[in-house]
C-alpha positions as CSV (number, residue, x, y, z in Angstrom):
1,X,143.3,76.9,298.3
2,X,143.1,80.1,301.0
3,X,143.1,78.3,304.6
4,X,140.5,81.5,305.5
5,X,137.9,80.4,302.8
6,X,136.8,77.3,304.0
7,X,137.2,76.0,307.6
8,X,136.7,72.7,309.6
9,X,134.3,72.9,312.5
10,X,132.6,70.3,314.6
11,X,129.4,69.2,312.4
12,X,131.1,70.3,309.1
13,X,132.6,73.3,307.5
14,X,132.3,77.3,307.1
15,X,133.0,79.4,303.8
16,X,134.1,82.6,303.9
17,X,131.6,84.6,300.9
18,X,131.8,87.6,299.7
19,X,128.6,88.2,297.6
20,X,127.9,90.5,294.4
21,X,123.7,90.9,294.5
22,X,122.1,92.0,291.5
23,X,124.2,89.7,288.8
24,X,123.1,88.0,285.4
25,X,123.4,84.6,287.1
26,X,124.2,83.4,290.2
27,X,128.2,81.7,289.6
28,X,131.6,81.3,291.4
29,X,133.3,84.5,290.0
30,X,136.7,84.0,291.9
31,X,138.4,84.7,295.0
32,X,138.1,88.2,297.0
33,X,140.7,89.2,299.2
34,X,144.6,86.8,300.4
35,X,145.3,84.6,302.7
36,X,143.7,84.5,306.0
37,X,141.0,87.4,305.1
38,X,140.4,85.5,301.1
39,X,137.0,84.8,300.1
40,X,135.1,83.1,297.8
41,X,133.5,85.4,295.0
42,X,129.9,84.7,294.0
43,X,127.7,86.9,291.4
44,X,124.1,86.0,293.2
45,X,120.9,86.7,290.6
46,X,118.9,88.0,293.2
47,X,118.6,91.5,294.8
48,X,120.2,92.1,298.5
49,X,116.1,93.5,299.7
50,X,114.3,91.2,302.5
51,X,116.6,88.0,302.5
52,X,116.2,87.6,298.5
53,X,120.1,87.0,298.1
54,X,121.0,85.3,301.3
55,X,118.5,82.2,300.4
56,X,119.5,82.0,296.8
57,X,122.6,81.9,298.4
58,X,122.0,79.0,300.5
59,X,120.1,77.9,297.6
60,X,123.3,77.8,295.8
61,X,125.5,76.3,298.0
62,X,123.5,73.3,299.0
63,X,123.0,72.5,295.4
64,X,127.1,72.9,294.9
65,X,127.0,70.4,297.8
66,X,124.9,68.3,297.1
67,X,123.1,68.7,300.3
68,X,119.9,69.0,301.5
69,X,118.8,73.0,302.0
70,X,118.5,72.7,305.9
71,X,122.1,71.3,306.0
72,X,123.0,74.9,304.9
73,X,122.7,77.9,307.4
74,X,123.9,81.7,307.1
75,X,126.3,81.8,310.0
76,X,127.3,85.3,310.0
77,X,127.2,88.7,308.0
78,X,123.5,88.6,306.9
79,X,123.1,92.7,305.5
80,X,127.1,92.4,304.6
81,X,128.1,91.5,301.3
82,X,131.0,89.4,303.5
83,X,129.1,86.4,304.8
84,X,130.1,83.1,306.4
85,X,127.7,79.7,305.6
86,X,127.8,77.0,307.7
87,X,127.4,73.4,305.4
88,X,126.9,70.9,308.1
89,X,128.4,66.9,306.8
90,X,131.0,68.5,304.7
91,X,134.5,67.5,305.5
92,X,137.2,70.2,304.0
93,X,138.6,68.1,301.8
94,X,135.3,67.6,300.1
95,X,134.6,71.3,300.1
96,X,138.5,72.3,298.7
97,X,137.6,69.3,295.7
98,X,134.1,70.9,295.1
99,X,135.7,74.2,294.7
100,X,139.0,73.6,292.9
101,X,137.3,73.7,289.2
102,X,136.0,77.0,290.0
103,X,139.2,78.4,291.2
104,X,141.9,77.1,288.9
105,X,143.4,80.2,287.0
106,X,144.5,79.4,283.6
């Protein structure tokens, strides 16, 4: 897995998203972007107007994780479609295992 998706920090980790608003469903769709600059690809169900996708976002990603909502925080790129969550009590190993089914190309 791309060492730019998903990074340790202190309390946890940060993945690298870039997001599609607007979508069917919200899913993992795949990686955006190589190496350094890679990111992980998710369709989001709800529009990019007043926060709508950033909090289904986070929405998302804590139920992925099975962590509580507030453990979850938009860390950067809030009106880009490239965004950075923080997931605080996530080690990367758990994150890279938690994301592995979604990224295996057949």
């Amino acid at each position: 897995m791309s060492s730019g998706m998903i990074r340790a920090v202190a309390d946890g980790v940060t993945v690298a998203v870039h997001a599609h608003p607007g979508a069917k469903r919200t899913a993992i769709t795949g990686v955006y972007g190589e190496g350094a600059a890679a990111q992980l690809k998710i369709a989001v169900q709800a529009p990019p107007v007043e926060g709508r996708a950033n909090s289904a976002l986070i929405d998302f990603l804590a139920e992925l994780f099975g962590v509580a909502h507030n453990r979850v925080e938009l860390h950067a790129g809030a009106l880009s479609r490239s965004k950075v969550f923080l997931v605080r009590g996530v080690t990367r190993a758990e994150a890279e295992r938690i994301f592995a089914p979604y990224l295996l190309t057949p």
